[in-house]
SEKEBA-780005 format. One record per residue (C-alpha): x, y negated, z negated; residue number from 1; residue in three letters. Coordinates in steps of 0.1 Angstrom, whole numbers, plus 5000, padded with zeros to 4 digits. Layout:
// residues N
   xx   yy   zz pos code
    X    Y    Z NUM  ALA
...
END
This chain:
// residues 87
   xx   yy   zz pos code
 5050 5359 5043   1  UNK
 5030 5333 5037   2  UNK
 5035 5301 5013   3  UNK
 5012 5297 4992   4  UNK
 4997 5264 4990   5  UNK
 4990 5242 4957   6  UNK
 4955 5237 4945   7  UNK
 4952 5204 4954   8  UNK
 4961 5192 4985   9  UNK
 4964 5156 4994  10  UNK
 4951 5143 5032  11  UNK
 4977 5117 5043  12  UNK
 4951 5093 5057  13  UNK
 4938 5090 5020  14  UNK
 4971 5091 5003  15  UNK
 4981 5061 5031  16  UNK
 4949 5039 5019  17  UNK
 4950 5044 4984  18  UNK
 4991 5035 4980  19  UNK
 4983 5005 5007  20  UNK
 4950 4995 4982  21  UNK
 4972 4997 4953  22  UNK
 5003 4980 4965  23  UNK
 4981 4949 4982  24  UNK
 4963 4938 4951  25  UNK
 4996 4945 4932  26  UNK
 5014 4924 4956  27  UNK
 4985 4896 4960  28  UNK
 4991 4893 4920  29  UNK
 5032 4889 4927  30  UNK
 5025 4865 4951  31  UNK
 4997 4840 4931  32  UNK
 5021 4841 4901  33  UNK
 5052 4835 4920  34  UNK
 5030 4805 4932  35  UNK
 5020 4796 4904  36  UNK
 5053 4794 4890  37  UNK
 5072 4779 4917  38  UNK
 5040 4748 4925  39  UNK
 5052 4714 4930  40  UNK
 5036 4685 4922  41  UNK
 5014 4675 4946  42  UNK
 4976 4675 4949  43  UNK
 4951 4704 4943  44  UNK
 4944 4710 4977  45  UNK
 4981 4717 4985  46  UNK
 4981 4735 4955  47  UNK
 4952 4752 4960  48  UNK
 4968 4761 5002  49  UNK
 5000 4773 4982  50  UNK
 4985 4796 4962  51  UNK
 4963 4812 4990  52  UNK
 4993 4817 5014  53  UNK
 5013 4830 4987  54  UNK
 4984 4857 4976  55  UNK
 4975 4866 5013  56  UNK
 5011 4874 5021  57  UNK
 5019 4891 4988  58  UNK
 4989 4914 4996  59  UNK
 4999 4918 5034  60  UNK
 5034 4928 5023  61  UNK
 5022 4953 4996  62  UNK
 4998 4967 5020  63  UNK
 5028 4975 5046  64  UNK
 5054 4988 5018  65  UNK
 5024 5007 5004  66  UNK
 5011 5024 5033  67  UNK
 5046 5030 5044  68  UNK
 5050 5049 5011  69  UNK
 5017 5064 5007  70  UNK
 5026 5082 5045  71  UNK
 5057 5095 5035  72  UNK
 5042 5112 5005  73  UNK
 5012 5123 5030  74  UNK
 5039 5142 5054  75  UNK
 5059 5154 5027  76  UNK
 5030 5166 5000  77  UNK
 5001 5172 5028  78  UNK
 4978 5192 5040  79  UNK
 4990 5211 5072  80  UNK
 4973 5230 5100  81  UNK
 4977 5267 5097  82  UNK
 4997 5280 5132  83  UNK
 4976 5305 5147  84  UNK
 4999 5336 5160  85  UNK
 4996 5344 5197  86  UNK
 4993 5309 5214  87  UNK
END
């Protein structure tokens, strides 16, 4: 017998975007307040520099953990290709 399968299925290569989409801008907000936080005193441009790395490699990292997530769930909760008897 057959199992049946849920009414709504979830396609790992969206499930993979949306958790890395989620978890970059979530992690680009970490990273520009831990920034912010954590700014020294010295001019705006450093500031400024600060601020930028600290966002771009928030985002990177949330993107990573994120999509690493978001493919787990896409293997585990997925849709899978029906095994055709005989072959």
């Amino acid at each position: 017998m057959q199992k049946e399968l849920p009414d709504r299925h979830i396609d790992p290569s969206e499930s993979v975007t949306l958790f890395a989409i989620a978890f970059g801008a979530i992690g680009g907000l970490i990273g520009l307040v831990a920034a912010i936080i954590l700014l020294p005193d010295s001019g705006e441009g450093t500031a400024f520099l600060n601020c930028l790395i600290a966002f771009l490699a928030g985002g990177s990292a949330g993107v990573v953990a994120g999509g690493t997530l978001g493919a787990a769930l896409g293997v585990f909760r997925g849709v899978r290709a029906p095994k055709v008897h005989g072959q």
